[in-house]
C-alpha positions, 0 to 999 in steps of 0.5 A, a space after each residue: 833806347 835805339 831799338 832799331 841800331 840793336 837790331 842792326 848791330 845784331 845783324 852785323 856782330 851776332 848774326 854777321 849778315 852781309 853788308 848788303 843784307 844790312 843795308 836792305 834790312 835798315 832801309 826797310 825798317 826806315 820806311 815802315 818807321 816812316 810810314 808809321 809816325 804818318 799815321 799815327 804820328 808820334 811812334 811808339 814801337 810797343 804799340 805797332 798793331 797787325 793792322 797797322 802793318 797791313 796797312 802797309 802792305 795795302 800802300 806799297 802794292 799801291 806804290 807798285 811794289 812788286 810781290 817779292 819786295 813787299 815780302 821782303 819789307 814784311 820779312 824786315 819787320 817780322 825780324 826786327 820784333 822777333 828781336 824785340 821779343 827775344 829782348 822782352 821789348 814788345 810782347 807780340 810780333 805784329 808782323 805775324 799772320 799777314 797775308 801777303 801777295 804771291 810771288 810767280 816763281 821765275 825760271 831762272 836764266 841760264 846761258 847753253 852749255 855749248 855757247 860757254 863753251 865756245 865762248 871759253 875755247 874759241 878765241 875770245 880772249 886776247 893773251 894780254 892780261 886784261 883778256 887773260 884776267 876775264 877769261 879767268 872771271 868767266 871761267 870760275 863763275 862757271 866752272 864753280 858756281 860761286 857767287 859773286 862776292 866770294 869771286 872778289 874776296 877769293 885769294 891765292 892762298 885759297 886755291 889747292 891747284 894739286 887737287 883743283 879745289 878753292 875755298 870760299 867764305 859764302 854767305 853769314 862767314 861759312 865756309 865750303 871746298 868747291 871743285 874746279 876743272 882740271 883744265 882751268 889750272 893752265 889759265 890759272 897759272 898763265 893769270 898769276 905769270 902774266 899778273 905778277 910780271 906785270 905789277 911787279 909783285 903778289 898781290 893778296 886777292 886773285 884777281 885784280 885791276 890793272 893798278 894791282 887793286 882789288 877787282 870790284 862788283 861793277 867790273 865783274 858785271 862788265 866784263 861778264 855782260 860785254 862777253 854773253 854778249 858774244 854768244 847769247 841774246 838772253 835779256 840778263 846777263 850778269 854774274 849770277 846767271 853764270 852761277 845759274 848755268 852752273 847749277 842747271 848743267 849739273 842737274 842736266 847731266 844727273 848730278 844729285 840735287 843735295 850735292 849742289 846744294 852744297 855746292 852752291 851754298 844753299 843753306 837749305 834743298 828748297 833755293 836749289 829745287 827752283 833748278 829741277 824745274 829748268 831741268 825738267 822743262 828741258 827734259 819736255 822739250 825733248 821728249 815732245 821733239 823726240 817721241 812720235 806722239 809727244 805732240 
């Protein structure tokens, strides 16, 4: 029996992981296998012991893998003989109890509140398709904070311009109804003009190429990065730090944090608090600028 592709056809059908959480989770657990027919030569899953798995940990740290990817792999292979018990394949998670390295919490990056807006309300943008479309891209990451594959799959049918709503399918098919700025709605209707005038018809998803194709992850990140660039020197610049910003203007202008929770599709408060801490390293700053003993 093929432990190893049930699990995977679990993750896909059971579970409806996305694609990229499949791909990580069948490399992970080909690298463990790997390393376990190293050592003991001939594998036998019933036989994978703890100290066979820390053995493990002690040669990726070794490799150079940082905290956060050895915590992953581990996590791999916990789910995988949680799997197997669920089944009675194996009677043990090996898995289980490991120490394992920390992880330092990183900040995350976002970009000021006044460098987006200058960058969506001062002339950045040309008025043909391609700068309107980017101006779009830009505009909803921010606006909305959704990721970056719900942007790509996001339809026309799945904006409500009367009451300024779109809805996505986030993470494991779940659904949610975020809001947008009243304000995006000219940019919408001014993409869809300028789109269909220049295709000749409606396409299915929002936004597209120039060929009328879906628009794809490498165009998203170059269209975001070269427009950062314009008005921040941040070393990330990528989709998800528009989501970041999203998520820290919010708080910053005292939005509750289990209403961003849900807005950003957090399926629990503890993904959403790395936030509280960008807020409150502002709030630091400016109480040392502004109180007379602060320093």
């Amino acid at each position: 029996m093929n432990y190893q592709e049930s699990f995977i056809n679990y993750l896909k059908y059971e579970k409806r992981c996305s694609t990229h959480t499949v791909v990580a989770y069948k490399k992970d657990l080909d690298q463990f296998m790997v390393f376990c027919t190293g050592m003991v030569g001939e594998f036998n899953i019933k036989e994978v012991s703890s100290k066979l798995v820390r053995s493990w940990v002690v040669e990726l740290m070794e490799k150079g893998y940082t905290p956060r990817s050895v915590n992953r792999k581990v996590s791999s292979v916990r789910a995988f003989f949680l799997f197997l018990m669920k089944g009675k394949e194996v009677e043990k998670n090996p898995a289980v109890n490991i120490s394992l390295p920390k992880i330092r919490k990183k900040l995350p990056f976002f970009v000021e509140e006044n460098r987006l807006i200058h960058l969506l309300d001062d002339g950045f943008f040309s008025c043909d398709f391609k700068g309107i479309r980017d101006k779009l891209i830009i505009s909803m990451l921010y606006g909305t904070g959704v990721r970056l594959a719900e942007l790509m799959n996001l339809k026309e049918i799945n904006i409500d311009t009367a009451d300024y709503l779109i809805k996505v399918t986030g993470k494991r098919n779940k659904e949610r109804i975020i809001p947008y700025p009243k304000s995006m709605n000219t940019l919408i209707f001014q993409y869809i003009e300028e789109r269909d005038r220049k295709l000749g018809f409606t396409p299915e998803f929002l936004l597209v190429t120039e060929e009328g194709k879906p628009v794809y992850e490498k165009l998203i990140y170059r269209v975001v990065k070269e427009n950062l660039e314009k008005v921040t020197s941040l070393e990330k610049k990528s989709p998800h730090v528009l989501r970041h910003s999203y998520a820290t203007h919010l708080l910053n202008k005292g939005a509750d944090l289990n209403a961003v929770k849900e807005l950003l599709g957090h399926s629990n408060l503890s993904a959403t608090q790395i936030y509280t801490h960008t807020t409150f390293s502002k709030l630091n700053d400016i109480y040392k600028q502004a109180h007379p003993r602060g320093n």
